[in-house]
VOLUMMAR-667515 format. One record per atom (N, C-alpha, C): atom name; residue number from 1; z, y, x. Coordinates in steps of 0.05 Angstrom, whole numbers, plus 32768, in hexadecimal, padded with zeros to 4 digits. Each point is the difference from the previous one (the first is absolute). Layout:
N
   site   pos      Z      Y      X
     CA   NUM      Z      Y      X
...
***
This chain:
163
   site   pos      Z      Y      X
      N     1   8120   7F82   8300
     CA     1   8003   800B   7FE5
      C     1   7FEA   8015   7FFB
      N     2   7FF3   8006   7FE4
     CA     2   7FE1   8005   8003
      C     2   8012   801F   7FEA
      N     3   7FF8   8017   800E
     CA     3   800F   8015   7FED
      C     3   7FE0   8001   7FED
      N     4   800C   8002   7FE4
     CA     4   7FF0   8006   7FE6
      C     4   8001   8017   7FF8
      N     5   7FEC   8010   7FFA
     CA     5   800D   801A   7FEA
      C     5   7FE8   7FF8   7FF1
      N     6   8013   8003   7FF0
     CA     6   7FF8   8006   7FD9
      C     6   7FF1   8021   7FFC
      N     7   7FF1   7FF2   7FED
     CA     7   7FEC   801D   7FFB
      C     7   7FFB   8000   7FE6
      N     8   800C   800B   7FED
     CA     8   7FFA   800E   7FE7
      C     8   7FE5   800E   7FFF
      N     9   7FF4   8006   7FED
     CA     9   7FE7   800F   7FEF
      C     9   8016   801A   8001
      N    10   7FF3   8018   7FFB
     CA    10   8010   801A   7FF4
      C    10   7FEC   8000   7FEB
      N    11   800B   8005   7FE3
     CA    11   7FEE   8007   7FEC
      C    11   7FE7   8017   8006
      N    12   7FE5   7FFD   7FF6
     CA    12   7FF2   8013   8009
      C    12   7FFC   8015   7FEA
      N    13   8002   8021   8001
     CA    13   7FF7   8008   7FEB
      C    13   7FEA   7FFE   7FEC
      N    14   7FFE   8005   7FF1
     CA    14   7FEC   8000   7FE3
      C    14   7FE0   800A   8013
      N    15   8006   800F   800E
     CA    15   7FDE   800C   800A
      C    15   7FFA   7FF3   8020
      N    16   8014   7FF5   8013
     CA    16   8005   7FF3   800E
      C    16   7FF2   7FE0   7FF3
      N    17   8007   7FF7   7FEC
     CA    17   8000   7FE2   7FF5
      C    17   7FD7   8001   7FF8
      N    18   7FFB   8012   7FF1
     CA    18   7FEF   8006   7FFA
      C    18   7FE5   8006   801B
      N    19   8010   800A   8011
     CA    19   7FEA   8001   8012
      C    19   7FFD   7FE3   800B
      N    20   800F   7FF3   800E
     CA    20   7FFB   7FEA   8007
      C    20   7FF7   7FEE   7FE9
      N    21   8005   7FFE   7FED
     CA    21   7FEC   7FF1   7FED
      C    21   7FEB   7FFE   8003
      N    22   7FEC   801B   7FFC
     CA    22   7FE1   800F   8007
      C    22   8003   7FF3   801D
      N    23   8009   8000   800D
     CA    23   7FFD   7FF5   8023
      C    23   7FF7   7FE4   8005
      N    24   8011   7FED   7FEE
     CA    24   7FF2   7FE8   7FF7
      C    24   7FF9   7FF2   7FF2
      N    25   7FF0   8015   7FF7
     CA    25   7FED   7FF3   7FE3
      C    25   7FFC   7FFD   7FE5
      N    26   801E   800E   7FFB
     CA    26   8006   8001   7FDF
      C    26   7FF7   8009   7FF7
      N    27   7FF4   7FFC   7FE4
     CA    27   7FEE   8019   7FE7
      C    27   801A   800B   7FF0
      N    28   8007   8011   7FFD
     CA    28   8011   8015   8001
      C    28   7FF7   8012   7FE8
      N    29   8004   7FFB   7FE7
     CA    29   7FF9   8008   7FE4
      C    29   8018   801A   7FF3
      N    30   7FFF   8014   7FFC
     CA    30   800F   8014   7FE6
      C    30   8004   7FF5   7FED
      N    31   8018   7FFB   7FFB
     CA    31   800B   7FFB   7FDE
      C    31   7FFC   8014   7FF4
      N    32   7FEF   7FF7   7FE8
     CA    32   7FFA   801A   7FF6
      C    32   8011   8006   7FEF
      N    33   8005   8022   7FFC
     CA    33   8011   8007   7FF5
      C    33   8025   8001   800A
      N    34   7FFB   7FF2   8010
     CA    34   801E   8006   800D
      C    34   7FF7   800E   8022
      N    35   8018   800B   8009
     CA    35   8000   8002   8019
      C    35   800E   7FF5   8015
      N    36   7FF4   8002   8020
     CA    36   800F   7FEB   8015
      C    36   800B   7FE3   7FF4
      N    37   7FE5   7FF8   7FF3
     CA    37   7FFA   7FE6   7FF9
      C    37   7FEC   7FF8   8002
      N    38   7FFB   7FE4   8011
     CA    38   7FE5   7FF5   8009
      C    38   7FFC   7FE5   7FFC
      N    39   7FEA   7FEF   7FF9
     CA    39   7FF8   7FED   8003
      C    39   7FFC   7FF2   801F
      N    40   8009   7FF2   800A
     CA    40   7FF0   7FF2   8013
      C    40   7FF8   7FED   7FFC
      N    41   7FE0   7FED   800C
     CA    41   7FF3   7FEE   8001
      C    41   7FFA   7FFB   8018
      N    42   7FFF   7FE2   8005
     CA    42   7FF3   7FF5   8016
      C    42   8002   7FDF   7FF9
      N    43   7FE6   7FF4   8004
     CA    43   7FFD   7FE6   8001
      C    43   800B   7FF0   7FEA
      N    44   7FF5   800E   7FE8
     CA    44   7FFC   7FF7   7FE2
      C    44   8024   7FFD   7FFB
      N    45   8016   8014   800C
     CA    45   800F   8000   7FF8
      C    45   8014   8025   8003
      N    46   800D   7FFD   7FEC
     CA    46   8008   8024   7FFD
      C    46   801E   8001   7FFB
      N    47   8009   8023   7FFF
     CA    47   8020   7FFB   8005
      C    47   7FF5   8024   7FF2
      N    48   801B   8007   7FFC
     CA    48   8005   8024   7FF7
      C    48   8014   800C   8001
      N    49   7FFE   8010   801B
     CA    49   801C   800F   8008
      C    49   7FF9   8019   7FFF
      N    50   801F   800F   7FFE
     CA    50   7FFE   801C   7FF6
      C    50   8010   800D   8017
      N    51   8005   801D   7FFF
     CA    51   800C   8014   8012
      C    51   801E   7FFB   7FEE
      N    52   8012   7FFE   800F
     CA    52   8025   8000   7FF4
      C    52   8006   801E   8000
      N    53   8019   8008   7FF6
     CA    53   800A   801D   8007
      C    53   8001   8008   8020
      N    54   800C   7FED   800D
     CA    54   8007   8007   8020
      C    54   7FE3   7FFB   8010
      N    55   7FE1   7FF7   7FF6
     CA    55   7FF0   8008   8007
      C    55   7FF7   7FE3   800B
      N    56   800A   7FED   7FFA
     CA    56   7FFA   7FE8   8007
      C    56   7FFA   7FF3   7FF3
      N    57   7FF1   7FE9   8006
     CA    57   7FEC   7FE7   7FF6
      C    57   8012   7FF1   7FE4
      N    58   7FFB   7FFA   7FEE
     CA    58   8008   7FEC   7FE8
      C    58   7FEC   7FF3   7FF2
      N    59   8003   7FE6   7FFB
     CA    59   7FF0   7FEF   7FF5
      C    59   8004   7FFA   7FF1
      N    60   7FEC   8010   7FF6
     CA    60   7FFE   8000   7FD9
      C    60   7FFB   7FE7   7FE8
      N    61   7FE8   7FF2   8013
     CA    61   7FF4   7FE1   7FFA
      C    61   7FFC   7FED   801A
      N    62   8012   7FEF   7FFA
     CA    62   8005   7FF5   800F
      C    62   7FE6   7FF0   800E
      N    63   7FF7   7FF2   8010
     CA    63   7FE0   7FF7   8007
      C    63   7FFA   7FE8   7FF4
      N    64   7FE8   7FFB   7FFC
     CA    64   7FFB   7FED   7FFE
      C    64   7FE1   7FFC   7FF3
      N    65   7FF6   7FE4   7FF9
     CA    65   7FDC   8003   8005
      C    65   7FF7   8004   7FEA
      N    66   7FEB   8019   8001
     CA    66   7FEC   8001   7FED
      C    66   7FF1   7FF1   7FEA
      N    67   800C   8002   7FE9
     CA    67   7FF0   7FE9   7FEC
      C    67   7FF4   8013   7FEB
      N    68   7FEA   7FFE   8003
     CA    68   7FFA   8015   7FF0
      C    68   7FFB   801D   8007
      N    69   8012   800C   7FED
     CA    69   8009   801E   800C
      C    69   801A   8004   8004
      N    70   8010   7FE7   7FF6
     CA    70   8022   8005   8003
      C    70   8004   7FEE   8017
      N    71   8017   800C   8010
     CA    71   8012   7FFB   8016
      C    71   800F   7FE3   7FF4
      N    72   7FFD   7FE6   800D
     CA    72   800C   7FED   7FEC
      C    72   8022   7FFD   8013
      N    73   8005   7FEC   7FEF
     CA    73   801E   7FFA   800F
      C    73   8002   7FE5   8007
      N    74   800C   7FF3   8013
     CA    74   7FF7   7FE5   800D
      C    74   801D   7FEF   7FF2
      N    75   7FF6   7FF1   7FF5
     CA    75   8016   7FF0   7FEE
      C    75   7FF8   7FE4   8005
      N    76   801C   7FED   8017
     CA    76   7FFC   7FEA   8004
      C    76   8011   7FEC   7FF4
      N    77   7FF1   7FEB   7FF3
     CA    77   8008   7FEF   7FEF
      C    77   8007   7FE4   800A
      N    78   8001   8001   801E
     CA    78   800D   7FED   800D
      C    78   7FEE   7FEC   800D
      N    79   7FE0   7FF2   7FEF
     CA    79   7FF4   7FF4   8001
      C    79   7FE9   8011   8008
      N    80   7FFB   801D   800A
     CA    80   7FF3   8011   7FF5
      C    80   7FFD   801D   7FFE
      N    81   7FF5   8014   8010
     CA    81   800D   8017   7FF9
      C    81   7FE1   8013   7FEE
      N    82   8004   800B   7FF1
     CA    82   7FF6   8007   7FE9
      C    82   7FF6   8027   800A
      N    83   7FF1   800A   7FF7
     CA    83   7FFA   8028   8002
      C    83   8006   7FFD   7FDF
      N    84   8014   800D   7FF9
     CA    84   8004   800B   7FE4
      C    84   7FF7   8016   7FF9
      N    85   7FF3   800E   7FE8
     CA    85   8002   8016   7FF7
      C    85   8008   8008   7FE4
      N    86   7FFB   8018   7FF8
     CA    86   800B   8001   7FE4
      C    86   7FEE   7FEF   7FEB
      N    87   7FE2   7FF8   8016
     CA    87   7FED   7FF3   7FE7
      C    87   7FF8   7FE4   8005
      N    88   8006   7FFA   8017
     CA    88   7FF8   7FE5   8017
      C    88   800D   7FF2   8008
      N    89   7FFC   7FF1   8009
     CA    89   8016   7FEA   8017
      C    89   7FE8   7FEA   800C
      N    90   8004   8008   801E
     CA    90   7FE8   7FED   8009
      C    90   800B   7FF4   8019
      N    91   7FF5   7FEB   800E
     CA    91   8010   7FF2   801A
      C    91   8000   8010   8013
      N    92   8013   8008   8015
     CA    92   7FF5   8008   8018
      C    92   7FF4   7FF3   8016
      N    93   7FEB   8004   8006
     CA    93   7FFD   7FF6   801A
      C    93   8001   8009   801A
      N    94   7FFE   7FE5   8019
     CA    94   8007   800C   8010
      C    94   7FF8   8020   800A
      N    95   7FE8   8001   7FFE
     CA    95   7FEB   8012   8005
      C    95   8019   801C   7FF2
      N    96   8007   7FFC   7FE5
     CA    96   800C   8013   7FF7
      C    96   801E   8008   800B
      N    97   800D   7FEC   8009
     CA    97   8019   7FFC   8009
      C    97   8004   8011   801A
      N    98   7FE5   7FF3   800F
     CA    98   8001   800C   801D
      C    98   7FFC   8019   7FFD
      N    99   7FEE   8012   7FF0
     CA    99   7FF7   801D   8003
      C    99   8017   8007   7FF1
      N   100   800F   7FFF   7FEA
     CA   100   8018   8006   7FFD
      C   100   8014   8007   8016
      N   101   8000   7FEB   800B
     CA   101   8020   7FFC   801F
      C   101   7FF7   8016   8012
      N   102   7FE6   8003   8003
     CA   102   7FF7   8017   8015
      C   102   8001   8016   7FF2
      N   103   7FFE   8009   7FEE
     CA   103   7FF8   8018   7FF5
      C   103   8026   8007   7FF0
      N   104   8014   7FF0   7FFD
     CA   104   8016   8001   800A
      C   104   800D   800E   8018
      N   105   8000   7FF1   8012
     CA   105   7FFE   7FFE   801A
      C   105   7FF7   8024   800B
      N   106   7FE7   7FFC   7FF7
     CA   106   7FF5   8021   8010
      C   106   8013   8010   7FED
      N   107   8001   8006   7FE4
     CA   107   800F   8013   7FF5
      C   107   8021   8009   8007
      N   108   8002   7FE7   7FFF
     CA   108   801D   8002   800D
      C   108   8001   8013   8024
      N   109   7FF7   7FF2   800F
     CA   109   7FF8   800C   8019
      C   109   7FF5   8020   7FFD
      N   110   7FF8   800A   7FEA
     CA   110   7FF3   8018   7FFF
      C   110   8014   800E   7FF0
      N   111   8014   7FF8   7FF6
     CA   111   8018   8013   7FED
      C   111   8013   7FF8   8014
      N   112   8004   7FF6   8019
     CA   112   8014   7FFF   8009
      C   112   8014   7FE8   7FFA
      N   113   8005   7FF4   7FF0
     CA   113   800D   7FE5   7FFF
      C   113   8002   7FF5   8013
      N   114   801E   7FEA   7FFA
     CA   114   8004   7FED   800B
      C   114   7FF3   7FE1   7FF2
      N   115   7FED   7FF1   801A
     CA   115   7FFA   7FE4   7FF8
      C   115   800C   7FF3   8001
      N   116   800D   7FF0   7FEB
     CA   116   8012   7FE5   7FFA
      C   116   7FF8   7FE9   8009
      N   117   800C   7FED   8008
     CA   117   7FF9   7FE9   8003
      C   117   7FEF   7FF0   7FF6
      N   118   800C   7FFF   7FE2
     CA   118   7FF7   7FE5   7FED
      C   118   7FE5   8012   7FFB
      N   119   7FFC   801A   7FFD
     CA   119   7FF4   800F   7FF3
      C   119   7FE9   7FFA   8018
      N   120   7FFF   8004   801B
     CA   120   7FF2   7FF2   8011
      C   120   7FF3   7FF1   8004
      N   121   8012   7FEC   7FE9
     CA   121   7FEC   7FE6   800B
      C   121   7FED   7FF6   7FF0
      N   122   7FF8   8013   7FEB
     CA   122   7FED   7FF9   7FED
      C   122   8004   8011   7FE8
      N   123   7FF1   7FFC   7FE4
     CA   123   8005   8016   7FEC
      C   123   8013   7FF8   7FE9
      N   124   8011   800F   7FFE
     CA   124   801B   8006   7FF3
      C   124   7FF5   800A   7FDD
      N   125   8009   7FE8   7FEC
     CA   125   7FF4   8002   7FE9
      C   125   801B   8013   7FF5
      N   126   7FEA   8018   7FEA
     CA   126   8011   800B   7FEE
      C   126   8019   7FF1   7FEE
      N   127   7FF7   7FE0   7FF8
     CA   127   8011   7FEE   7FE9
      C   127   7FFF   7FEA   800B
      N   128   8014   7FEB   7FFC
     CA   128   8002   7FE8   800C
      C   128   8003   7FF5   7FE4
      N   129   7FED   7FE8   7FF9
     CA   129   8008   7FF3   7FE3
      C   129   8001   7FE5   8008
      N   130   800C   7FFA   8013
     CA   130   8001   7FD5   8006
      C   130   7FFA   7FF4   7FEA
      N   131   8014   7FFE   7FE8
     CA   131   8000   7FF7   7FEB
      C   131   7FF8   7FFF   7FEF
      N   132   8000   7FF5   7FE2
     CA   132   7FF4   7FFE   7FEA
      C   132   8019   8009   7FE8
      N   133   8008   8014   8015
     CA   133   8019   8001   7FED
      C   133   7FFD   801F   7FF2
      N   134   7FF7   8007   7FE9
     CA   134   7FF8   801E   7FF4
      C   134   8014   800A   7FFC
      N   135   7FFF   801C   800C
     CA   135   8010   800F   7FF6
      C   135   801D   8002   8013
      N   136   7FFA   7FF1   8017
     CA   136   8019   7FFA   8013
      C   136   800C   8017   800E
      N   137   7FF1   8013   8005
     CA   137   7FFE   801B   8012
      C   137   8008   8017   7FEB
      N   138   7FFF   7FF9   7FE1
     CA   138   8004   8012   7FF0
      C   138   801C   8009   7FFB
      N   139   800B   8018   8003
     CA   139   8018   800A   8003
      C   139   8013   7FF2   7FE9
      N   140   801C   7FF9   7FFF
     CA   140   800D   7FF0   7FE8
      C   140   8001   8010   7FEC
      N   141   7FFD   8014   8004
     CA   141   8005   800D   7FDF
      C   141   7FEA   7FFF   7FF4
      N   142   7FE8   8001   800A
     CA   142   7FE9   7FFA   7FF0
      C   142   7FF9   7FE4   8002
      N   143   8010   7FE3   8006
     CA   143   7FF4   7FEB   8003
      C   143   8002   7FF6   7FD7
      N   144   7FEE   7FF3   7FFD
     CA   144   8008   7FF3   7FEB
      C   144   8018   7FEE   7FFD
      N   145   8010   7FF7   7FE8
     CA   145   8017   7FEF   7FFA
      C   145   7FF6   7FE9   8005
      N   146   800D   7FE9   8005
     CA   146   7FFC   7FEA   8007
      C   146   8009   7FF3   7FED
      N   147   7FF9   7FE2   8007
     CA   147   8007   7FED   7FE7
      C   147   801D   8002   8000
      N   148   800B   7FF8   801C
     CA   148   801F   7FF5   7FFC
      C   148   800E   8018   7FFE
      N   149   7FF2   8017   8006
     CA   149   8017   8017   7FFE
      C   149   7FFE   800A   7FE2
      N   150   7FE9   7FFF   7FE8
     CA   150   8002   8008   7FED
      C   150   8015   7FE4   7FEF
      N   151   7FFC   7FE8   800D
     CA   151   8017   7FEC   7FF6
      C   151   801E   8008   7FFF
      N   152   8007   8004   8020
     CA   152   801D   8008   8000
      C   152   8004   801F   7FF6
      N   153   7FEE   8014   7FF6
     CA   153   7FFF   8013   7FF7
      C   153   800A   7FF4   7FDD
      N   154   7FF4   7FF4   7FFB
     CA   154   8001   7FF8   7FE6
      C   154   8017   7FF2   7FF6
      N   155   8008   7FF5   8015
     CA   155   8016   7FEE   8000
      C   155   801E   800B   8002
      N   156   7FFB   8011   8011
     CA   156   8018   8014   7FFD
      C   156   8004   8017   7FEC
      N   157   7FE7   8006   7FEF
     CA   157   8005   800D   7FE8
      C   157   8006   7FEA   7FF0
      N   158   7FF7   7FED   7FF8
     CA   158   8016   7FF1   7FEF
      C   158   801C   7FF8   8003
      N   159   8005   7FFC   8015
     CA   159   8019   7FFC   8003
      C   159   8014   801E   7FF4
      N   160   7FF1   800B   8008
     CA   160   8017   801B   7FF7
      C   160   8006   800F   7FE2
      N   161   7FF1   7FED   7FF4
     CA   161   7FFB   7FFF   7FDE
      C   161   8020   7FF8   7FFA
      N   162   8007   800A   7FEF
     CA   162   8015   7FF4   7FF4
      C   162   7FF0   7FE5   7FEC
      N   163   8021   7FEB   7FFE
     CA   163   7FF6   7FF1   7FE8
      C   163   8007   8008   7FEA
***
């Protein structure tokens, strides 16, 4: 019988996280205008964590690759996974996928996290859209009325008409 021990990350502090960043390799930018808030870059992809009250790491923007000047978000469409931004949408490739998973990978390892499995085994998109179906993800109170429901909507206000 083969004894195992399990080994957790301990979260690292905010100046703790930051040093090892600078250790390997990150460009390490000031938000301007705020404080114990930073940019990191590496390998045409970026992320932005701040100092918490208890003095520890939070991630402000979540990572992901450089398009442009905005941080995009990886939105896979099943056939496909896409870098979104507020102005773009362009394919990813592998080239982009892989420096993504690593530059994941190191941030996490440098704030102390735990690595997930699935999250392991390649890059984990912000949106999953399989379908061609719009609007599927959109909360029900904001979905639009449907045919058959504005029917039996309709249908049951007449009925309650007197004759």
């Amino acid at each position: 019988m083969v004894n195992r021990v399990e080994t957790y990350n301990q979260p690292r502090s905010y100046d703790d996280a930051i040093a090892w960043l600078r250790d390997h390799g990150f460009d390490i930018l000031e938000a301007p205008g705020t404080q114990h808030r930073v940019f990191l870059k590496k390998n045409g992809c970026s992320a932005a964590i701040e100092k918490n009250d208890d003095s520890n790491v939070k991630i402000f923007a979540t990572p992901g690759v450089l398009v442009g000047t905005e941080i995009s978000k990886l939105v896979d469409r099943g056939f496909q996974k896409f870098l979104k931004t507020t102005k773009t949408e362009v394919p990813a490739t592998a080239e982009k996928l892989k420096a993504l998973h690593d530059f994941t990978e190191e941030l996490r390892e440098a704030l102390g996290g735990m690595s997930f499995y699935n999250e392991s085994l390649g890059t984990v998109s912000n949106a999953y859209l399989y379908d061609r179906v719009e609007g599927r993800d959109t909360p029900t109170a904001q979905k639009p009325e449907r045919a058959w429901e504005a029917q039996e909507r309709a249908a049951k206000k007449n009925s309650r008409k007197p004759a």
